[in-house]
DSSP file (Angstrom, degrees, kcal/mol; ACC not computed):
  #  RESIDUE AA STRUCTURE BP1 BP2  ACC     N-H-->O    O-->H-N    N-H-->O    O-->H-N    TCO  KAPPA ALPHA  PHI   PSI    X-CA   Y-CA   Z-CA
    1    1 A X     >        0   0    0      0, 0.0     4,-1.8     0, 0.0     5,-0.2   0.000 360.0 360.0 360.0 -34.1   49.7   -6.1  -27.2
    2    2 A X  H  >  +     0   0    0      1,-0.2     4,-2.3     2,-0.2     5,-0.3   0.972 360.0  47.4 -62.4 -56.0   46.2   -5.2  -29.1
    3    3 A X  H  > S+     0   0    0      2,-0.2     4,-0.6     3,-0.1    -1,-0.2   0.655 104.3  52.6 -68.0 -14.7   44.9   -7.6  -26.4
    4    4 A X  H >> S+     0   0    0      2,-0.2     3,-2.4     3,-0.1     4,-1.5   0.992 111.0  49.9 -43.7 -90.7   46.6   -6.2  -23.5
    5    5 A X  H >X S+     0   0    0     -4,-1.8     4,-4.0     1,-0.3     3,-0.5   0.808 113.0  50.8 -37.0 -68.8   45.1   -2.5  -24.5
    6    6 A X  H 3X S+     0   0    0     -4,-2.3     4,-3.1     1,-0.3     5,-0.3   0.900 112.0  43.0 -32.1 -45.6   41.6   -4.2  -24.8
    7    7 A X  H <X S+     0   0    0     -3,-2.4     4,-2.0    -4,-0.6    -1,-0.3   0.955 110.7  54.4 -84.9 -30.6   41.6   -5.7  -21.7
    8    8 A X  H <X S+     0   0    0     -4,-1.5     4,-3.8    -3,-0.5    -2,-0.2   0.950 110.2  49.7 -41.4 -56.5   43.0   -2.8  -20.0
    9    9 A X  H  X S+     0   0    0     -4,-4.0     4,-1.2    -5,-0.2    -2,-0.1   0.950 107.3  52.0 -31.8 -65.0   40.1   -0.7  -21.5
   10   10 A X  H  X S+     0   0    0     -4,-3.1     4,-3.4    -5,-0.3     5,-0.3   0.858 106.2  59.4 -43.7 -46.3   37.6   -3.1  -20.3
   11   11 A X  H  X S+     0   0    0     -4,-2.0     4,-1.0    -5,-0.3    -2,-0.2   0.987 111.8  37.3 -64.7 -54.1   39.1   -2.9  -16.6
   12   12 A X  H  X S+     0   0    0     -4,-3.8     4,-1.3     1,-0.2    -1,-0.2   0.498 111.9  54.8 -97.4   3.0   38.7    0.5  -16.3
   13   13 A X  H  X S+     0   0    0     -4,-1.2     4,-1.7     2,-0.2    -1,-0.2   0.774 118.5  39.3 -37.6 -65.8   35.3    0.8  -18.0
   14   14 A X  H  X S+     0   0    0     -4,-3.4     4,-2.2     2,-0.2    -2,-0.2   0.846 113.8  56.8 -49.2 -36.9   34.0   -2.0  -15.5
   15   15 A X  H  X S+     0   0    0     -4,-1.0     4,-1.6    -5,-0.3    -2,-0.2   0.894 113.0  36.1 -87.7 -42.5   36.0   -0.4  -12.8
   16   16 A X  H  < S+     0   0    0     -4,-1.3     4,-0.5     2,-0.2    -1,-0.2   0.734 113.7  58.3 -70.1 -24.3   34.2    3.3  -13.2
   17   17 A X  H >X S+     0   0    0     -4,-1.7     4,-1.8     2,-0.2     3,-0.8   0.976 109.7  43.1 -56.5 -53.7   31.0    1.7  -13.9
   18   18 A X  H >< S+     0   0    0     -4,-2.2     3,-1.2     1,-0.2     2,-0.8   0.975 109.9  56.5 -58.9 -76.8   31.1   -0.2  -10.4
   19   19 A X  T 3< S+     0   0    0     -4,-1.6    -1,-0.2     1,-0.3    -2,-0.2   0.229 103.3  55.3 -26.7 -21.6   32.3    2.8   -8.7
   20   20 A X  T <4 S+     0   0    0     -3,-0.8     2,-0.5    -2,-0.8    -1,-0.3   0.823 124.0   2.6  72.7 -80.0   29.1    4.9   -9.9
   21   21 A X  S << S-     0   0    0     -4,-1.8    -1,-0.2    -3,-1.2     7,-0.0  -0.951  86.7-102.3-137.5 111.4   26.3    2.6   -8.6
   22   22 A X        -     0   0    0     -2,-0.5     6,-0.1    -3,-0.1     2,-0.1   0.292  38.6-124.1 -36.5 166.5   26.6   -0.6   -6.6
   23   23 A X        -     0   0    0      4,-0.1    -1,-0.1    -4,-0.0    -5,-0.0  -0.152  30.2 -87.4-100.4-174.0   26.1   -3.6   -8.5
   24   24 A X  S    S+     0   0    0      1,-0.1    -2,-0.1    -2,-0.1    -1,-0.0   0.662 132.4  38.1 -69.1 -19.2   23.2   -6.8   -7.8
   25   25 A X  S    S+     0   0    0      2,-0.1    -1,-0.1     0, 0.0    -3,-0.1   0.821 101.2 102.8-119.4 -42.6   25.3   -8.7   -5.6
   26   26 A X  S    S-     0   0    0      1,-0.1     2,-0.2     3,-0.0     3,-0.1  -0.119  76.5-120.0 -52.3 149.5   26.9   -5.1   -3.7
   27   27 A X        -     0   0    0      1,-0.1    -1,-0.1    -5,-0.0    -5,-0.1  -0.548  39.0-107.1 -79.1 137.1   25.6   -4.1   -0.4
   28   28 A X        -     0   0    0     -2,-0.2    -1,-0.1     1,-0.2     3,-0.0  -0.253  17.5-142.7 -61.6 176.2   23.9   -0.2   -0.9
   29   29 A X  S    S+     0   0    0      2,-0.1     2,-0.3    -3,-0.1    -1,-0.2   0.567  79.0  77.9-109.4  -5.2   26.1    2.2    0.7
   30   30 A X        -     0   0    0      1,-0.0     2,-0.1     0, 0.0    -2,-0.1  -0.637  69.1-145.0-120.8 132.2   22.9    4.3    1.8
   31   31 A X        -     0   0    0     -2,-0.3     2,-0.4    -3,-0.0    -2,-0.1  -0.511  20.5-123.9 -86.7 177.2   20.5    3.4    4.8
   32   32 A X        -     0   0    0     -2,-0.1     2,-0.1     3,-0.0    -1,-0.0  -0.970  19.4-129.3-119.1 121.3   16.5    4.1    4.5
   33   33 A X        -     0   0    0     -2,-0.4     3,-0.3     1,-0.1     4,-0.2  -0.260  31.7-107.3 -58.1 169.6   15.0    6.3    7.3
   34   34 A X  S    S+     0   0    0      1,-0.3     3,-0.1     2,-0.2    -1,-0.1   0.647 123.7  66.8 -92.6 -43.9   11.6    4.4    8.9
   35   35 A X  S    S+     0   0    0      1,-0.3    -1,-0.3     3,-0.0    -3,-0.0   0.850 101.1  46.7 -99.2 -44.6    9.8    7.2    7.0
   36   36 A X  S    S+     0   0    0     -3,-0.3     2,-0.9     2,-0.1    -1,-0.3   0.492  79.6 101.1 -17.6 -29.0   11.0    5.6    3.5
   37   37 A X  S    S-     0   0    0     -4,-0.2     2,-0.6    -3,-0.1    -3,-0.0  -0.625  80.0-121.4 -87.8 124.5   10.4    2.5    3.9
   38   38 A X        -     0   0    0     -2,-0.9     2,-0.4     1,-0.0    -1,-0.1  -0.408  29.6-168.1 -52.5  97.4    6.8    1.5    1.9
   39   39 A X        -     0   0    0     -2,-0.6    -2,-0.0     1,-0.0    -1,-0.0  -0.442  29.5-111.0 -81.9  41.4    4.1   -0.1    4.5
   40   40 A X        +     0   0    0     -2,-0.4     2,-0.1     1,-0.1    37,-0.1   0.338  56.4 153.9 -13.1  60.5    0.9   -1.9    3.2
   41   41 A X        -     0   0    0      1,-0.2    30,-0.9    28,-0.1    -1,-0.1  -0.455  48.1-104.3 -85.4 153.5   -2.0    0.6    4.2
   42   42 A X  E     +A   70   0A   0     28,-0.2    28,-0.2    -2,-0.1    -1,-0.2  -0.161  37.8 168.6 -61.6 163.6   -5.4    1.1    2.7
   43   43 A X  E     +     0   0A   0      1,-0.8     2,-0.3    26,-0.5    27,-0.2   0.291  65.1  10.2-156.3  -3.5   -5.3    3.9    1.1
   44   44 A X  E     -A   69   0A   0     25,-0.6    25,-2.1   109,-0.1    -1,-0.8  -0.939  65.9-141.8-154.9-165.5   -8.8    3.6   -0.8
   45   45 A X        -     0   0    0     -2,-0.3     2,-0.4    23,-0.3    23,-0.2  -0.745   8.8-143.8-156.3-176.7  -11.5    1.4   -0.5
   46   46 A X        -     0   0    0     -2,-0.2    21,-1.0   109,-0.1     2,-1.0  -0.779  13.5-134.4-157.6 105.3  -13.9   -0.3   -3.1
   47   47 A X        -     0   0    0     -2,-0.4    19,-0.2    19,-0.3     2,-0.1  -0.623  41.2-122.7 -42.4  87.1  -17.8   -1.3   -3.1
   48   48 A X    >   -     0   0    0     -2,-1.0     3,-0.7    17,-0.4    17,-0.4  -0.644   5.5-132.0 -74.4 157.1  -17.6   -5.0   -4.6
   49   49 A X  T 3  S+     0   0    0      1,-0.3    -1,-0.2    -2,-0.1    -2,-0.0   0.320 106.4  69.9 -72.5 -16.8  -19.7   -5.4   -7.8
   50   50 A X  T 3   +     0   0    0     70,-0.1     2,-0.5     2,-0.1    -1,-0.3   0.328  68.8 118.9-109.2   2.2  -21.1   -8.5   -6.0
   51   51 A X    <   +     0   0    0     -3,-0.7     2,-0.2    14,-0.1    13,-0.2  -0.522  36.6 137.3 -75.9 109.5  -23.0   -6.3   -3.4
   52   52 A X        -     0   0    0     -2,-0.5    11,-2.4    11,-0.4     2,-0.4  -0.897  51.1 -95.3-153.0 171.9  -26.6   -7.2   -3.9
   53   53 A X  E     -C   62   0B   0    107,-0.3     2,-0.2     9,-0.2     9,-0.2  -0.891  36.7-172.9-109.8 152.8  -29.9   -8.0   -1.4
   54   54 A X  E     -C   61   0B   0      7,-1.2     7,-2.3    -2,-0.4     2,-0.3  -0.484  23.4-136.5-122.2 171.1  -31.1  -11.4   -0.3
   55   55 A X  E     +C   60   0B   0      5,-0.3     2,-0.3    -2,-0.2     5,-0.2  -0.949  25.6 172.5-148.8 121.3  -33.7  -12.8    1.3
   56   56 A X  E >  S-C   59   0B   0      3,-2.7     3,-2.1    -2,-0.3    -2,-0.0  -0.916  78.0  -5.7-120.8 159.3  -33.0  -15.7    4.1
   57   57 A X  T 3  S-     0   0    0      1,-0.3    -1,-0.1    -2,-0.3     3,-0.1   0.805 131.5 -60.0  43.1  25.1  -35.6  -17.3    6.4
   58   58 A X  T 3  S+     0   0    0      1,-0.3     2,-0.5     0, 0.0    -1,-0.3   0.739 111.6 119.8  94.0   9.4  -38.1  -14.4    4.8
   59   59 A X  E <   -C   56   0B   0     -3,-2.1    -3,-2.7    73,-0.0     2,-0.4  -0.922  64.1-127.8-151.3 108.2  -36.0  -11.5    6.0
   60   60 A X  E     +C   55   0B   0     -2,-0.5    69,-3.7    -5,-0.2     2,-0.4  -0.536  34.8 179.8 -66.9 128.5  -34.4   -9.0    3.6
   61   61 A X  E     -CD  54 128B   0     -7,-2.3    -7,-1.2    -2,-0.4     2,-0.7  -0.884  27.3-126.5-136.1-179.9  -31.0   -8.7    4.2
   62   62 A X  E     -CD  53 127B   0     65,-2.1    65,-1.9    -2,-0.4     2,-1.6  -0.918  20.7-155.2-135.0 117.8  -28.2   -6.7    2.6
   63   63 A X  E     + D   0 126B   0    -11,-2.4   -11,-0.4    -2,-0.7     2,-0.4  -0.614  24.2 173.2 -87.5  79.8  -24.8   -8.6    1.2
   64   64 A X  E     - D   0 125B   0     -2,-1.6    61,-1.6    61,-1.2     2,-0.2  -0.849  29.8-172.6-156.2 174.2  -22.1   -6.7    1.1
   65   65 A X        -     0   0    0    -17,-0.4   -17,-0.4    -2,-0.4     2,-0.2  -0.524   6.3-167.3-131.8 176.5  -18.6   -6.8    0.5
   66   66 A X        -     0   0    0    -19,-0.2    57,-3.0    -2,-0.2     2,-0.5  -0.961  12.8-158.4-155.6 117.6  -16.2   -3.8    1.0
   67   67 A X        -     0   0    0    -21,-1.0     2,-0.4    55,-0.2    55,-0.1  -0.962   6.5-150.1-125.1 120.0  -12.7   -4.4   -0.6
   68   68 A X        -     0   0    0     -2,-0.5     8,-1.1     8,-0.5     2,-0.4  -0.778  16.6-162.0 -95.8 135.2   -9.6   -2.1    1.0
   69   69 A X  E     -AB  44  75A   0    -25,-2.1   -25,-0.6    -2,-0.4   -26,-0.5  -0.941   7.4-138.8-129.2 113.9   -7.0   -1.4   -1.4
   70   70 A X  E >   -A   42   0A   0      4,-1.3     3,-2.0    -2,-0.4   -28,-0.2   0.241  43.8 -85.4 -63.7 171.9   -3.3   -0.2   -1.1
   71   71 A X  T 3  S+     0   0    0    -30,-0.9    -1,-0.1     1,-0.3   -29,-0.1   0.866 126.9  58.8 -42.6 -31.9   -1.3    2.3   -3.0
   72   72 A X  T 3  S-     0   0    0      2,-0.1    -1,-0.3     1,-0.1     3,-0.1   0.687 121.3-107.7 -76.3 -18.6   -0.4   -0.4   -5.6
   73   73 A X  S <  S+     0   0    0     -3,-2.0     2,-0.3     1,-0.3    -2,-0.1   0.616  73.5 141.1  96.7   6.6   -3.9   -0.9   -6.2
   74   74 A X        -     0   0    0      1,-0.0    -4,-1.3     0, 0.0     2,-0.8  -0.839  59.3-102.5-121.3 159.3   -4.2   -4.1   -4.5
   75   75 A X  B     +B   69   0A   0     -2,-0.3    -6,-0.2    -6,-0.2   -33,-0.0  -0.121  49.0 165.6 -32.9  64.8   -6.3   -6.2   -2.2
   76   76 A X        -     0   0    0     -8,-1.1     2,-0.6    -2,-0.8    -8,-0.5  -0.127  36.8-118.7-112.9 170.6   -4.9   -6.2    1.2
   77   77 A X        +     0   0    0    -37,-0.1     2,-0.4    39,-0.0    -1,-0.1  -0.941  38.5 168.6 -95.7 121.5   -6.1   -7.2    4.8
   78   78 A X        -     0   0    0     -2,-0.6     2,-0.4   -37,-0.0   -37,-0.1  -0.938  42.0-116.4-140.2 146.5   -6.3   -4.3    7.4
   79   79 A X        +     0   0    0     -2,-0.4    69,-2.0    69,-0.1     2,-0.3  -0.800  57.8 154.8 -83.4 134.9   -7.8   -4.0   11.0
   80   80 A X  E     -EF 106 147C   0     26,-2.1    26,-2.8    -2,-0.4     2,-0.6  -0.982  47.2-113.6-153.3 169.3  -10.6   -1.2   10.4
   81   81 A X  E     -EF 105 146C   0     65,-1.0    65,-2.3    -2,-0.3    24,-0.3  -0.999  32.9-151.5-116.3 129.1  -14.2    0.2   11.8
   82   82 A X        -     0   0    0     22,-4.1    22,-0.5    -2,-0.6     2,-0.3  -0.603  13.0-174.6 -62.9 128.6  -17.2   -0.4    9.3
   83   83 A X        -     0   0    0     61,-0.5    61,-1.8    20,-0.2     2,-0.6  -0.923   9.4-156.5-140.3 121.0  -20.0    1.8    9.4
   84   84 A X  E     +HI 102 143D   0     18,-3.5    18,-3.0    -2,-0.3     2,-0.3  -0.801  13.8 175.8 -98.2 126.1  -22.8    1.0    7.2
   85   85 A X  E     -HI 101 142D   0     57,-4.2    57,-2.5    -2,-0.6     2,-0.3  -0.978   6.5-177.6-119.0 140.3  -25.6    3.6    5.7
   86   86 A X  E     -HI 100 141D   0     14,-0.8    13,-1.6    -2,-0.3    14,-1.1  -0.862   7.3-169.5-126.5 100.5  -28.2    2.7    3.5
   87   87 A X  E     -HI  98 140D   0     53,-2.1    53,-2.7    -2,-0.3     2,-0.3  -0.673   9.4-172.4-129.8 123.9  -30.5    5.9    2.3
   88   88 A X  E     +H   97   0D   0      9,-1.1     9,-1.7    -2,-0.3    50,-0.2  -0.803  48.8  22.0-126.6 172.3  -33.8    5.1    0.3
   89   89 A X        +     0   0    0     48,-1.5     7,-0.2    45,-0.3    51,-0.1   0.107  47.9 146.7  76.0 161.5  -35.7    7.2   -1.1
   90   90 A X        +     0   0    0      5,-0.4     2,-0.2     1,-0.2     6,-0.1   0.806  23.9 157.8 122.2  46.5  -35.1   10.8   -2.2
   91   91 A X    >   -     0   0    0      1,-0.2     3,-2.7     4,-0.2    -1,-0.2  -0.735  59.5 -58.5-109.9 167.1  -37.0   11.5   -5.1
   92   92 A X  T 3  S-     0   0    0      1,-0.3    -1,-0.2    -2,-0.2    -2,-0.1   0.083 128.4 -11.7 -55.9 136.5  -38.0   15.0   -6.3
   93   93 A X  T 3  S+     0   0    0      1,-0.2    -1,-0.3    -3,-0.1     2,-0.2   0.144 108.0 109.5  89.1 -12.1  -39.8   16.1   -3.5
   94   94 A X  S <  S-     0   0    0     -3,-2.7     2,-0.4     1,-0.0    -1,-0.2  -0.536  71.4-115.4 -97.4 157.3  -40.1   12.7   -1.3
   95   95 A X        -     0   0    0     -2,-0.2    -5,-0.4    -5,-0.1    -4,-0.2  -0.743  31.1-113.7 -86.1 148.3  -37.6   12.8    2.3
   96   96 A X        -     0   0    0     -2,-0.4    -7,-0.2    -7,-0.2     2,-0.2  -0.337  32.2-153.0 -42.0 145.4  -35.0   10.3    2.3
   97   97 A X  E     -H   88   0D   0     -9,-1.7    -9,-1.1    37,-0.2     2,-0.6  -0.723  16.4-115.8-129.9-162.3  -35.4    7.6    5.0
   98   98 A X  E     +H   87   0D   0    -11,-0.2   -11,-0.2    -2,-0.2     3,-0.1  -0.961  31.1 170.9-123.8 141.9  -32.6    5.5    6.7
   99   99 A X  E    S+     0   0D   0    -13,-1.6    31,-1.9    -2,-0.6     2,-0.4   0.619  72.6  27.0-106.4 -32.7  -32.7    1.5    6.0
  100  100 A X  E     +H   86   0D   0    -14,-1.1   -14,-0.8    29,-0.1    -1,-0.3  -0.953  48.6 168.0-142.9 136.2  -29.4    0.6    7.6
  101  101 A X  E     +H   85   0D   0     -2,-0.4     2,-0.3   -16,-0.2   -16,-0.2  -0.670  32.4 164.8-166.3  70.7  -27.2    2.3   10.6
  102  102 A X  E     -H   84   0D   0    -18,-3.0   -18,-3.5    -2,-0.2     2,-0.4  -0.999  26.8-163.0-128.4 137.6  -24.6   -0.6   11.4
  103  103 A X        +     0   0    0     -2,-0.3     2,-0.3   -20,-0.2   -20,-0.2  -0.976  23.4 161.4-102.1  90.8  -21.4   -0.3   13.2
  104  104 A X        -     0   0    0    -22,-0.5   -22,-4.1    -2,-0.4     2,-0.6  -0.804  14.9-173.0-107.1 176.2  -18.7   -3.3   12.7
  105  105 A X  E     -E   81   0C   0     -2,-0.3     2,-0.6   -24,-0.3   -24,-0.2  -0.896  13.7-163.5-137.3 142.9  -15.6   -3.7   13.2
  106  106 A X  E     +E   80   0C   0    -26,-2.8   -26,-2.1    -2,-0.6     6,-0.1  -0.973  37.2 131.0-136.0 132.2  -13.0   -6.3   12.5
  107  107 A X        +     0   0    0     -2,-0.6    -1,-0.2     4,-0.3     5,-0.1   0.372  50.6  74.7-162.4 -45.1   -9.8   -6.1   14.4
  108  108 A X  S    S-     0   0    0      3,-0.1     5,-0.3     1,-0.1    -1,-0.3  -0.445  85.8-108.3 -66.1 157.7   -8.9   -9.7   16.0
  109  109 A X  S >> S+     0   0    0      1,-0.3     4,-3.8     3,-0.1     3,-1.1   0.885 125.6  58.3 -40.2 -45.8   -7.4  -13.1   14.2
  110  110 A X  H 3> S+     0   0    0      1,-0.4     4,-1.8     2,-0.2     2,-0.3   0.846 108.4  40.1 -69.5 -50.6  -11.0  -14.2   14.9
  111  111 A X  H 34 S+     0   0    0     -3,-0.2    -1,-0.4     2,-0.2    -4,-0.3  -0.487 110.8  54.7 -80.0  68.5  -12.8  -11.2   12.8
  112  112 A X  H X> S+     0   0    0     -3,-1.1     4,-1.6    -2,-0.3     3,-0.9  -0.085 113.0  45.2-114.6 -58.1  -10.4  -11.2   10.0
  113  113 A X  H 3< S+     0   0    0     -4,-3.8    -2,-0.2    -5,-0.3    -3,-0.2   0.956 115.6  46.3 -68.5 -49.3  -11.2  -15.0    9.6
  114  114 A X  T 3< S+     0   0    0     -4,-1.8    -1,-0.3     1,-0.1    -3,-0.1   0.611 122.0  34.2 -48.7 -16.5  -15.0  -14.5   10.0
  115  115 A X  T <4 S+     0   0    0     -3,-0.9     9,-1.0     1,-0.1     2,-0.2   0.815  96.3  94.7-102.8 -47.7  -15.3  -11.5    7.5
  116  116 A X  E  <  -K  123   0E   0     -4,-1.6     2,-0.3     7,-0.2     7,-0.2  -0.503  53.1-157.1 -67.2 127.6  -12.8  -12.2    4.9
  117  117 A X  E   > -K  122   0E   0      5,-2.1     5,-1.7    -2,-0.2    -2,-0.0  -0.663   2.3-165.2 -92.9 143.5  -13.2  -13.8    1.7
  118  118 A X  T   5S+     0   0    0     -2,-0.3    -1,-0.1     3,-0.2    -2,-0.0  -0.044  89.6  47.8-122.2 -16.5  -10.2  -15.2    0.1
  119  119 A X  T   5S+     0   0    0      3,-0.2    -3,-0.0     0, 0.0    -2,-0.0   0.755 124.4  24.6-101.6 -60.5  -11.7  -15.5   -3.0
  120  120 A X  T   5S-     0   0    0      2,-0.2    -2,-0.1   -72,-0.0   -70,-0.1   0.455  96.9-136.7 -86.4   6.2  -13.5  -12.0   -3.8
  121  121 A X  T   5 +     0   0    0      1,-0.1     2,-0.3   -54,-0.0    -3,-0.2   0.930  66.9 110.5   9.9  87.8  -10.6  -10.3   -1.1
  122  122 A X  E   <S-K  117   0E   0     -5,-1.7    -5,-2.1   -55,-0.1     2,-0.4  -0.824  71.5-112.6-177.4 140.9  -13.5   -8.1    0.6
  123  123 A X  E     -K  116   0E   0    -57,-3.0     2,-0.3    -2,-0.3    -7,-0.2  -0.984  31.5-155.6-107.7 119.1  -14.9   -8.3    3.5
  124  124 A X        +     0   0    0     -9,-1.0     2,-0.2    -2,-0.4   -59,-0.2  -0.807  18.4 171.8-122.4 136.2  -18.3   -9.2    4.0
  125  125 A X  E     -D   64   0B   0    -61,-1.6   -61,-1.2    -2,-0.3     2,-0.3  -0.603  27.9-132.2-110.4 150.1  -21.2   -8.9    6.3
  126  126 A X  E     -D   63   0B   0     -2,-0.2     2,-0.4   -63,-0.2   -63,-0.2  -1.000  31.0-162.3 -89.5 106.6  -24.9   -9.9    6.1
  127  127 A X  E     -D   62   0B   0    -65,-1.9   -65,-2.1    -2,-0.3     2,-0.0  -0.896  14.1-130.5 -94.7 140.2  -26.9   -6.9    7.2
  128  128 A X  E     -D   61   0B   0     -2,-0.4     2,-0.5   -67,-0.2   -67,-0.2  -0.544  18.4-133.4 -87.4 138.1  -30.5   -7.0    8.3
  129  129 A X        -     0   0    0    -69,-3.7     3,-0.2     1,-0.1   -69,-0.2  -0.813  11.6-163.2 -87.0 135.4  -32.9   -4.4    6.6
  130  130 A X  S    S+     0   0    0    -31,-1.9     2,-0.3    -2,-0.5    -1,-0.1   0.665  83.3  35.4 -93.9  -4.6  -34.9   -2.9    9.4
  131  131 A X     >  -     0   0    0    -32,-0.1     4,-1.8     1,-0.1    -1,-0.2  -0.880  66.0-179.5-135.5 106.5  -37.9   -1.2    6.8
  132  132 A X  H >> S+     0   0    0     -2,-0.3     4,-1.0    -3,-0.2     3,-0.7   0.981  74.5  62.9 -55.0 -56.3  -38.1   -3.8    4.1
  133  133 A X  H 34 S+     0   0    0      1,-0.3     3,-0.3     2,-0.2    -1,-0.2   0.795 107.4  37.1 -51.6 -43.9  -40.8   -1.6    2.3
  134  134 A X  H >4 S+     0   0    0      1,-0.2     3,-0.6     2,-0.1   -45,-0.3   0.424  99.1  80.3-104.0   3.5  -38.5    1.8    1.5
  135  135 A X  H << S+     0   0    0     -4,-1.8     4,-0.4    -3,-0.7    -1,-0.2   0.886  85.1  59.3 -65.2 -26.9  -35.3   -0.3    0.7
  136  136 A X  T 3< S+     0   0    0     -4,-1.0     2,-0.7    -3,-0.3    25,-0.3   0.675  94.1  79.1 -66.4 -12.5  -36.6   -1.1   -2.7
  137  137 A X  S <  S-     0   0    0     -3,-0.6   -48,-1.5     1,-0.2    -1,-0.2  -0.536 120.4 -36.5-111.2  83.5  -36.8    2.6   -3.5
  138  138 A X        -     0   0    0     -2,-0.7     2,-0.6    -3,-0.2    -1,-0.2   0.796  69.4-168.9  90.8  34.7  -33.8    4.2   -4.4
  139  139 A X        -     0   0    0     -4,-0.4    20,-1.9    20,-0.2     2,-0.5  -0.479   5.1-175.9 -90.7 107.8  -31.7    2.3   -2.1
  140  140 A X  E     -IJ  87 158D   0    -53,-2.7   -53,-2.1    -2,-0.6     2,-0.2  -0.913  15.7-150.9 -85.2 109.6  -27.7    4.4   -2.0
  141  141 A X  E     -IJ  86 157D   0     16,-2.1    16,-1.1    -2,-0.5     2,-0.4  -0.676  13.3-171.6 -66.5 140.0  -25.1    2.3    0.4
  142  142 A X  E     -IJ  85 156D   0    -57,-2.5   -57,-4.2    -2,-0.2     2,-0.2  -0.953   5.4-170.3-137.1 156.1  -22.3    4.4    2.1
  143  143 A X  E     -I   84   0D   0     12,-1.0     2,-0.8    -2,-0.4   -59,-0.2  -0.983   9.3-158.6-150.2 114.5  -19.9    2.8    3.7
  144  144 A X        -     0   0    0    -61,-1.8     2,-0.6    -2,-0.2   -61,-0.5  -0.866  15.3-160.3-110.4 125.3  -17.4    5.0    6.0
  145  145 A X  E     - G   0 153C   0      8,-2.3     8,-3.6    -2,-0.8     2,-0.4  -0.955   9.9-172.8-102.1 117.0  -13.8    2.8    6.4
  146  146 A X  E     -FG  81 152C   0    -65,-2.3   -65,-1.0    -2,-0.6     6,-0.2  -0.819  14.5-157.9-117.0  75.8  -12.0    4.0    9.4
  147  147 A X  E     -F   80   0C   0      4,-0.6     2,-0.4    -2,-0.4   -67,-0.2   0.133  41.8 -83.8 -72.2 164.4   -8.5    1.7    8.8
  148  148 A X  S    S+     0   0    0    -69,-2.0    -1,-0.2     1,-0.2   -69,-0.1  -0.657 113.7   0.1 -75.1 132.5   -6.5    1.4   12.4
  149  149 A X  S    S+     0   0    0     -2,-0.4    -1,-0.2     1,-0.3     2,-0.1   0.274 115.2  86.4  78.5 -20.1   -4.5    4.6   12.5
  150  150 A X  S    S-     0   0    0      1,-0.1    -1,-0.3    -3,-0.1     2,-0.1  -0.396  83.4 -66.4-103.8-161.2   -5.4    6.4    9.3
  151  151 A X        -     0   0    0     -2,-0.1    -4,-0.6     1,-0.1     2,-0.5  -0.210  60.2-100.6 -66.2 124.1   -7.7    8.7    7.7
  152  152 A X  E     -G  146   0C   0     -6,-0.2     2,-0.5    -2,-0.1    -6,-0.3  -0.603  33.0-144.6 -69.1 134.2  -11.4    7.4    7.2
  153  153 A X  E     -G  145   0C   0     -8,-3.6    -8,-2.3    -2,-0.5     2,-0.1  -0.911  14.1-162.8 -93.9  93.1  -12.2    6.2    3.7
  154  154 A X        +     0   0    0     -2,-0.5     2,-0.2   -10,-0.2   -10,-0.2  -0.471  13.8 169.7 -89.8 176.2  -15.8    6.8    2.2
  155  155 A X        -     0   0    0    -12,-0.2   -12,-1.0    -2,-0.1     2,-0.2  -0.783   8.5-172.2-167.8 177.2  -17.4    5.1   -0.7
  156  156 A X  E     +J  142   0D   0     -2,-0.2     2,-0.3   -14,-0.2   -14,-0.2  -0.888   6.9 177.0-177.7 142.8  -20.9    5.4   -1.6
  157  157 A X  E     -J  141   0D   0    -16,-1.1   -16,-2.1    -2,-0.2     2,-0.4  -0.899  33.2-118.1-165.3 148.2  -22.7    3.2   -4.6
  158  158 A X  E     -J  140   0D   0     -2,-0.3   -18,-0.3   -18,-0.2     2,-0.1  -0.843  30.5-152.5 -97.5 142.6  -26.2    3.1   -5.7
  159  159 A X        -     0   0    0    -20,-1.9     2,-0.4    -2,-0.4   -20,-0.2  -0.303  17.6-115.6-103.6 155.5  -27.7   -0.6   -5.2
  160  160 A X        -     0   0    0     -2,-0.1  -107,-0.3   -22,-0.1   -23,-0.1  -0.823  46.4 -99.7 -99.1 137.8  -30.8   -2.2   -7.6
  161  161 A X              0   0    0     -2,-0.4   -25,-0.1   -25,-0.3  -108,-0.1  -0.157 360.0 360.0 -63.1 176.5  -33.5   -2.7   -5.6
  162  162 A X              0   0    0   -110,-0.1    -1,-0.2  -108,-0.1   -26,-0.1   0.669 360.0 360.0 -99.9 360.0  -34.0   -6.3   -4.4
């Protein structure tokens, strides 16, 4: 009889517990509007550490990688427009000049596979500097990420000269 009462207990312990909250294996009872549901967008954007000038064939050029990053804080792939600024100069009293004023864009199968790294997950261009002489002096990248459909994303870092 002691075990009768026990196992009775248990049933209706179990039985208001399920009733409360669906279980692992129950189907929810509740649908998710469109506007719930969690999408993989950029939502910031990242400078990689790896961003540095070269020199190929005698020609300064400017390496850099640009890593878009989701709410979770992680590496993701998006279609976006790249606009690259590179500002030298700008010490007390000297004008800033402009080194770099490049537009790309990656939005087909074809640029995603030609810009993305799979190792550093950034995407990266070679840009040519067009005045070799005042990139070495102060050189500041900005980099304005305009993801398909959102908000534009700026970033900004200062670079060692090469």
């Amino acid at each position: 009889m002691r075990c009768f009462s026990l196992l009775a207990v248990l049933w209706l312990v179990l039985t208001a517990c399920s009733m409360s909250e669906p279980g692992p294996f129950q189907r929810e009872r509740t649908r998710f509007n469109d506007s719930e549901t969690w999408v993989a967008r950029p939502v910031a954007a990242r400078i990689h550490p790896s961003t540095r000038f070269v020199t190929t064939a005698g020609k300064l050029e400017l390496d850099v990688r640009v890593e878009l990053v989701d709410a979770f804080g992680d590496p993701i792939k998006y279609s976006a427009d790249y606009r690259f600024e590179v500002w030298t100069g700008g010490l007390a009293g000297t004008a800033q000049s402009r080194a770099i004023n490049i537009t790309k864009q990656v939005k087909t199968y074809n640029e995603h596979q030609e810009h993305y790294d799979s190792v550093t997950r950034s995407y990266t261009w070679r840009l040519p500097i067009s005045n070799e002489e005042s990139a070495l002096t102060r050189p500041r990248l900005h980099v304005y990420v305009t993801p398909e459909g959102q908000e534009r994303i700026q970033i900004e870092v200062n670079l060692r000269g090469s």
